[in-house]
C-alpha positions in Angstrom: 8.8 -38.9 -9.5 5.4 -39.0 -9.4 5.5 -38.4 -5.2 7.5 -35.7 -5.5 5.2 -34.1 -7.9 2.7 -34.6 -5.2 4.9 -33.0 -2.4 5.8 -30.2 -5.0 1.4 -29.7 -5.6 0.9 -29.8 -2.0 3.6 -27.6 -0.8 2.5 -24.8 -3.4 -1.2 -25.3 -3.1 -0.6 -25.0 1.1 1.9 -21.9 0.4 -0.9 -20.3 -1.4 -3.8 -20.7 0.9 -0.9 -19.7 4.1 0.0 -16.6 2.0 -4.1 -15.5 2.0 -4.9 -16.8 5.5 -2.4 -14.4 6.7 -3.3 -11.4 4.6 -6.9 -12.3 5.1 -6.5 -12.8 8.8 -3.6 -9.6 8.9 -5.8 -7.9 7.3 -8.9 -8.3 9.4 -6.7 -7.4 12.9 -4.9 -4.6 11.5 -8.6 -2.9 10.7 -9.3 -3.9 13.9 -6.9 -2.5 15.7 -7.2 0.6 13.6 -10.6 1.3 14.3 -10.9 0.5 17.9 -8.3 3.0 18.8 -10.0 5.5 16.8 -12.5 5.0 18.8 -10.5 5.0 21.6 -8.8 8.7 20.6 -12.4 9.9 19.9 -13.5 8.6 23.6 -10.5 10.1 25.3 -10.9 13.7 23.4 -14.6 14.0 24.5 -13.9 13.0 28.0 -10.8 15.7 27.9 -12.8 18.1 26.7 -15.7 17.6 29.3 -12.7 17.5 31.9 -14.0 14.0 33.2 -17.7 15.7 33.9 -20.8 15.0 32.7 -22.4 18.5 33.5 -20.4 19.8 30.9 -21.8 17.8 28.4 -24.6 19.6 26.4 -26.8 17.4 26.4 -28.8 15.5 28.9 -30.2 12.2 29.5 -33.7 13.6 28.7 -33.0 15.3 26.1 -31.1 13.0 24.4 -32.5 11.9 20.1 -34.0 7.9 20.4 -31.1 5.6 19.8 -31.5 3.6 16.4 -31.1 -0.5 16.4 -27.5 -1.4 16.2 -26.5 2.2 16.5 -23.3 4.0 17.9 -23.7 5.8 21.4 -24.1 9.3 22.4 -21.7 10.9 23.9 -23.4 10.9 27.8 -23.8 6.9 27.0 -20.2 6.9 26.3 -18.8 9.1 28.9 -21.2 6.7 31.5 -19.7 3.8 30.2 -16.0 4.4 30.3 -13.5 3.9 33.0 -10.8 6.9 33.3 -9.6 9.1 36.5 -8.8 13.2 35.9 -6.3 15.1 37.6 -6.4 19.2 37.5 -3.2 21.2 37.7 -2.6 25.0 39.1 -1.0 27.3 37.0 2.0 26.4 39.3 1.8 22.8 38.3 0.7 21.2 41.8 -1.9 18.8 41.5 -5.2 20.3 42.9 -7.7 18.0 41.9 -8.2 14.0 41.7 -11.2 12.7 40.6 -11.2 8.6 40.7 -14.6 8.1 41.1 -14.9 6.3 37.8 -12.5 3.7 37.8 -12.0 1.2 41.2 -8.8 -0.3 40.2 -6.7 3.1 40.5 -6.1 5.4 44.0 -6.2 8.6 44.5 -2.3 8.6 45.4 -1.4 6.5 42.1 -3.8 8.8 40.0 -1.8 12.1 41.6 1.6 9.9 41.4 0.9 8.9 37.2 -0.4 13.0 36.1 2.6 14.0 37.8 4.8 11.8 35.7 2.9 13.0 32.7 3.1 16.9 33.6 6.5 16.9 34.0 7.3 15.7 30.3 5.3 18.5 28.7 3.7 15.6 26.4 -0.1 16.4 25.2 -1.0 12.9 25.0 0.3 9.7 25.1 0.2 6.0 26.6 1.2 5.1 30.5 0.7 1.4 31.9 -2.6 0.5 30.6 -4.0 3.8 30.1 -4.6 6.8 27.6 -4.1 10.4 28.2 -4.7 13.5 27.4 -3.4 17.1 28.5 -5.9 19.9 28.0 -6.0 23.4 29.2 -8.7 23.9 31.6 -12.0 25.1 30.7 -12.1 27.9 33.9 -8.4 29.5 32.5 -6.5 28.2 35.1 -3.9 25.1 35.1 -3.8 21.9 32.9 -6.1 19.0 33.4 -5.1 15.1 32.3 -7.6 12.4 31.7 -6.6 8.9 32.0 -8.5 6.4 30.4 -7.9 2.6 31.0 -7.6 1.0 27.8 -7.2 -2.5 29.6 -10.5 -3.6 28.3 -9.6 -2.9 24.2 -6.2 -4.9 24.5 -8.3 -7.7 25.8 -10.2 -7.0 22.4 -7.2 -6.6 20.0 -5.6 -10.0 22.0 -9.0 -12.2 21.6 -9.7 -11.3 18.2 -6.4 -12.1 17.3 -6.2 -15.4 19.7 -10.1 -16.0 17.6 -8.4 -15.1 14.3 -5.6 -17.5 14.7 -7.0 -20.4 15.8 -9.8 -20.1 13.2 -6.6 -19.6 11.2 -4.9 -22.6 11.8 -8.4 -24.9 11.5 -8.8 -23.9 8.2 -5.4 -24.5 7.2 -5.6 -27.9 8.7 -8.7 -28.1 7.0 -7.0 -26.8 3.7 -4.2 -29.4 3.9 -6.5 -32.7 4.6 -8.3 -31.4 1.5 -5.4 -30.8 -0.4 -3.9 -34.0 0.2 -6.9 -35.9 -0.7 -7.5 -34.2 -4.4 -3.5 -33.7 -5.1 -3.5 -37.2 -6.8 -7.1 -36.1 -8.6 -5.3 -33.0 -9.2 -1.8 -34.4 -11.1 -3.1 -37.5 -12.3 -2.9 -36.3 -15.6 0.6 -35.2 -15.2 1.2 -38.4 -14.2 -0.5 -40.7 -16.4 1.4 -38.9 -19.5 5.2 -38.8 -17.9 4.4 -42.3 -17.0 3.4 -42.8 -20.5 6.6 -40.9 -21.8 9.1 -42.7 -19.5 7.2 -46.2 -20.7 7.4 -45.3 -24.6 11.7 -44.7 -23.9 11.8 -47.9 -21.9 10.4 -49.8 -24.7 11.9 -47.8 -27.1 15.3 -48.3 -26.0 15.1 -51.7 -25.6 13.6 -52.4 -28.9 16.3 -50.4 -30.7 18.9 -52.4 -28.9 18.1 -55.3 -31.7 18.2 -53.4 -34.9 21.4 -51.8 -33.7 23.2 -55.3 -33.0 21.8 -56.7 -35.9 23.3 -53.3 -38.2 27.1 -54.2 -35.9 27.0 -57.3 -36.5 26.5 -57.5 -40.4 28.8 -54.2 -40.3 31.6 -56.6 -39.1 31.0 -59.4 -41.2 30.8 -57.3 -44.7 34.2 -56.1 -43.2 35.6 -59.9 -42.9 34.6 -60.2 -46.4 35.1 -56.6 -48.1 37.7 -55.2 -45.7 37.1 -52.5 -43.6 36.5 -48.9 -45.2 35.2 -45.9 -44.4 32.0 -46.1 -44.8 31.6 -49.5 -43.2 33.6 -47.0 -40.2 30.9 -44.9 -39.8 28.5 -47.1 -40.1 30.2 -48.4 -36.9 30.8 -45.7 -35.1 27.2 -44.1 -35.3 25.8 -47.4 -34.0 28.3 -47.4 -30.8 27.6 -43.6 -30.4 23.6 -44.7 -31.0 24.0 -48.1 -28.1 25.5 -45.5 -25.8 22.5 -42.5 -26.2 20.3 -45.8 -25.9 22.1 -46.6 -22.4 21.8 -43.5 -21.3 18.1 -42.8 -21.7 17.4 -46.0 -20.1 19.3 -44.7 -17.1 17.3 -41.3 -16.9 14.4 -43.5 -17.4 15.2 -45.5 -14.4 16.4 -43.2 -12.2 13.0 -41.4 -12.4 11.3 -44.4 -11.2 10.2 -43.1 -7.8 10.1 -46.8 -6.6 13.1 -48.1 -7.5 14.7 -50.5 -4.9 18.1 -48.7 -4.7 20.9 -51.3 -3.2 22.8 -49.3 -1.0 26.7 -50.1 0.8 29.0 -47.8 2.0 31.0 -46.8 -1.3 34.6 -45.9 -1.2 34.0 -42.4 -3.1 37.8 -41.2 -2.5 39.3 -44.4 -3.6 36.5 -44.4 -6.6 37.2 -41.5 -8.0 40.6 -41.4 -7.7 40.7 -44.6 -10.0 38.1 -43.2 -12.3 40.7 -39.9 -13.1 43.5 -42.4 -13.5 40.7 -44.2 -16.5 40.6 -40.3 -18.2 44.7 -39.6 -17.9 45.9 -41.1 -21.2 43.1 -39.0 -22.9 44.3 -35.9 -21.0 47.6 -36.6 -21.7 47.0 -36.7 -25.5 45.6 -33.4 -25.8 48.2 -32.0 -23.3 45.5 -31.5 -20.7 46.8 -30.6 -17.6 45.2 -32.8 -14.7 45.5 -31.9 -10.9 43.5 -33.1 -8.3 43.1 -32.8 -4.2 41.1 -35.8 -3.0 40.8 -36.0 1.0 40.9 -39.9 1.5 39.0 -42.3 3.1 35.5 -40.6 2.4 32.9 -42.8 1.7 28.7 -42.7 0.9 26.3 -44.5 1.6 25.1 -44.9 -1.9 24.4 -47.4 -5.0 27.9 -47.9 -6.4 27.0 -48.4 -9.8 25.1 -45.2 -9.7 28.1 -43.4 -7.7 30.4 -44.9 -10.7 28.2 -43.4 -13.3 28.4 -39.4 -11.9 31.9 -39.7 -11.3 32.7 -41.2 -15.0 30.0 -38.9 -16.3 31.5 -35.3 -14.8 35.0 -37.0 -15.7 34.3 -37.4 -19.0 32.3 -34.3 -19.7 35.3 -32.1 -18.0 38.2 -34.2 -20.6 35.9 -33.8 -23.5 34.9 -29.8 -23.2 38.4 -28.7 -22.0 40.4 -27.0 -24.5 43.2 -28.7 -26.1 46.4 -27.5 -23.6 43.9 -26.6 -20.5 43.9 -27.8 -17.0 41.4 -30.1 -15.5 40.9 -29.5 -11.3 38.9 -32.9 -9.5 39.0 -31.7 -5.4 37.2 -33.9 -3.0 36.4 -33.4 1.2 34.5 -33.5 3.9 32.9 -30.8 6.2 30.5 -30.7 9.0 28.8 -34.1 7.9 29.0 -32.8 3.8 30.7 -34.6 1.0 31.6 -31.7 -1.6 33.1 -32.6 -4.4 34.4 -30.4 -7.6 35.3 -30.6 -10.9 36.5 -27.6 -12.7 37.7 -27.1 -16.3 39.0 -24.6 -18.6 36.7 -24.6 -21.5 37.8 -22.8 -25.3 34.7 -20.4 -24.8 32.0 -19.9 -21.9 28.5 -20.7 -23.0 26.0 -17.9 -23.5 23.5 -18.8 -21.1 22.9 -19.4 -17.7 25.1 -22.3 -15.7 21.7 -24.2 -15.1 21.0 -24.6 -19.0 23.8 -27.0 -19.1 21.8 -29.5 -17.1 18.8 -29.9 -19.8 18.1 -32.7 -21.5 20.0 -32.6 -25.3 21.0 -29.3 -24.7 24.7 -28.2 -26.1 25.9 -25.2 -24.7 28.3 -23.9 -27.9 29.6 -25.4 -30.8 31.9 -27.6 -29.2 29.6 -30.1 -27.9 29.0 -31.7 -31.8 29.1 -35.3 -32.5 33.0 -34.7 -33.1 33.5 -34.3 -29.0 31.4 -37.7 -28.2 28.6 -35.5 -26.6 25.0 -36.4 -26.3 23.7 -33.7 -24.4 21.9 -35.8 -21.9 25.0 -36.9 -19.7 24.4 -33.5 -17.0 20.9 -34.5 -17.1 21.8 -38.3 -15.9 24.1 -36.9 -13.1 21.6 -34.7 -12.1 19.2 -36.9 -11.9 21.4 -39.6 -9.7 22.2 -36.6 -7.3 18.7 -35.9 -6.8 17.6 -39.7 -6.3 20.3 -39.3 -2.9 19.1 -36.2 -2.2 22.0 -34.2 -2.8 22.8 -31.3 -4.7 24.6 -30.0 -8.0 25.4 -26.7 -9.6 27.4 -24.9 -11.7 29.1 -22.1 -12.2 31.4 -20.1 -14.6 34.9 -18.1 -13.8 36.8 -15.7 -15.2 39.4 -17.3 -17.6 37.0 -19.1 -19.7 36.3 -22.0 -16.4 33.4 -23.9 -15.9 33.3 -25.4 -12.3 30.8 -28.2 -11.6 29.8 -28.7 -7.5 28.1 -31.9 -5.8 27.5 -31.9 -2.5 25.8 -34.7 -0.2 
């Protein structure tokens, strides 16, 4: 128990710090990416609008304001710095004009050969290959002129900060998780000190009740050898069997909590186990005209503790004999698929409780008014089943139908 606390402390803790690392590290590409193609829409407009030359720009180099430390460039700076080709169109739409002479990686053909691509679809701007562009109207009233500009260099950008991001990413998670792991014991100890305190205290509990209870049996009996039995030297008897078997059960949930408990394992005949624990529960059906079917595939067997294999069969068996109404039907199916044991017990109950199917499996809980004393119940026998289906790593649930049915599922 107390390991799987620290799984459960770890795997939240890590899901937390994954959770911000990725919103954290989204976060800080997304603005990234955002605000270098603003840049790169701002670049490509004042390039368009210059028609890829620099004489049209209004200012120049000498008359340019000092550049402050850390400062964003001016717009000659920028247009010097960047890499596009421009082609100019006739009113006739035949290219007229290539200028390449600020990019080396494009040819004048394959300049002429892209801004014809992008004429003919009538788009103002958009992305081809690796670059940019832009369709303008020409300054001198004639024909269309398209600026490319590579934007090879800011995916290089966007895909090293993010490579950066990620790896830095991934070390701090790694980082996260050693940490993590070496203060989760810190973190639950005490957790752990007080369930281990609380399973103790029901340990010794239980088995110091065990003697009080014999002892109250015992004289029980023998004031009947001399008095004759009546019926208070009944009850007397009956609430210290129903007492013994709450006593046996919470020494079971105790045990079965026990993270290191040295489970015995064989291969366990669950088909031919079951089917003799239903023939234990017929007489009791039969009495209150309960209506017992089952479909048991045979020769399925686990690789489980069979004492504790005996105890979730008898348990859901008796549970499903107890809570059925008096002329109901009791279904117990059993099979194999694809590796997974699954195996089913449904019941038709008098009324369907009022909460949700996973209530049923707490500890001294009692759905409706049925499970009293007068049905046998404790209130803890779900929780024991449970809690054997857990220690094998399987699972239970439960659900209700229509027609007043409770169906219980166990799969392996």
């Amino acid at each position: 128990m107390i390991k799987t606390l620290q799984k459960k402390f770890i795997v939240t803790a890590m899901t937390a710090i994954s959770v911000l690392l990725i919103l954290l590290l989204g976060a800080i590409n997304i603005v990234n990416i955002v605000s270098v193609g603003k840049q790169i829409d701002a670049k490509l407009e004042m390039i368009s609008q210059n028609e890829g030359d620099p004489n049209n720009i209004p200012m120049t180099p000498g008359d340019m304001p000092p550049k402050k430390p850390y400062g964003k460039k001016n717009d000659y700076d920028t247009f010097m710095s960047s890499n596009f080709f421009v082609v100019r169109f006739d009113k006739s739409g035949d290219a007229v004009y290539t200028d390449v002479s600020r990019i080396s990686s494009v040819s004048e053909q394959k300049a002429k050969d892209l801004a014809e691509k992008v004429y003919s679809q009538n788009d103002c701007s958009g992305r081809i290959d690796s670059f940019e562009y832009m369709v303008s109207d020409s300054r001198m009233g004639f024909g269309k002129v398209v600026v490319f500009l590579d934007t090879s260099g800011d995916i290089y950008s966007y895909i090293r900060v993010l490579a950066i991001s990620a790896a830095i990413g991934i070390a701090c998670w790694l980082l996260m998780l050693l940490f993590v792991v070496l203060l989760s014991k810190r973190a639950i100890r005490p957790i752990a000190e007080n369930m281990e305190k609380q399973k103790q205290f029901v340990t010794n509990a239980g088995h110091e009740i065990k003697t009080p209870i014999a002892i109250i049996q015992s004289n029980t009996e023998a004031m009947e050898l001399y008095n004759g039995e009546n019926k208070w030297s009944k009850n007397i008897k009956e609430q210290t069997v129903r007492l013994n078997e709450l006593m046996k059960n919470l020494l079971a949930l105790a045990r079965m909590d026990e993270s290191g408990e040295n489970l015995v394992l064989s291969d366990c005949p669950l088909s031919r186990l079951l089917a003799d624990n239903i023939e234990c529960f017929k007489e009791a059906s039969q009495l209150r005209k309960i209506k017992l079917e089952t479909d048991i595939q045979p020769h399925i067997s686990l690789r489980a503790n069979m004492e504790h294999i005996t105890q979730l069969v008898s348990a859901l068996m008796d549970n499903a004999v107890k809570y059925t109404n008096e002329g109901g039907s009791i279904f117990v199916s059993l099979e194999k698929n694809d590796k997974q044991i699954k195996m089913q017990f449904k019941n038709t109950c008098r009324q369907l409780p009022t909460v949700s199917p996973e209530k049923l499996f707490d500890r001294f809980y009692r759905a409706d008014e049925a499970r009293t004393q007068k049905s046998g119940g404790y209130g803890i026998g779900l929780s024991v089943v449970q809690s054997i289906v857990k220690a094998y790593k399987g699972k239970i649930s439960a659900e209700y139908e229509k027609d007043n049915t409770i169906i219980f599922t166990v799969r392996f």
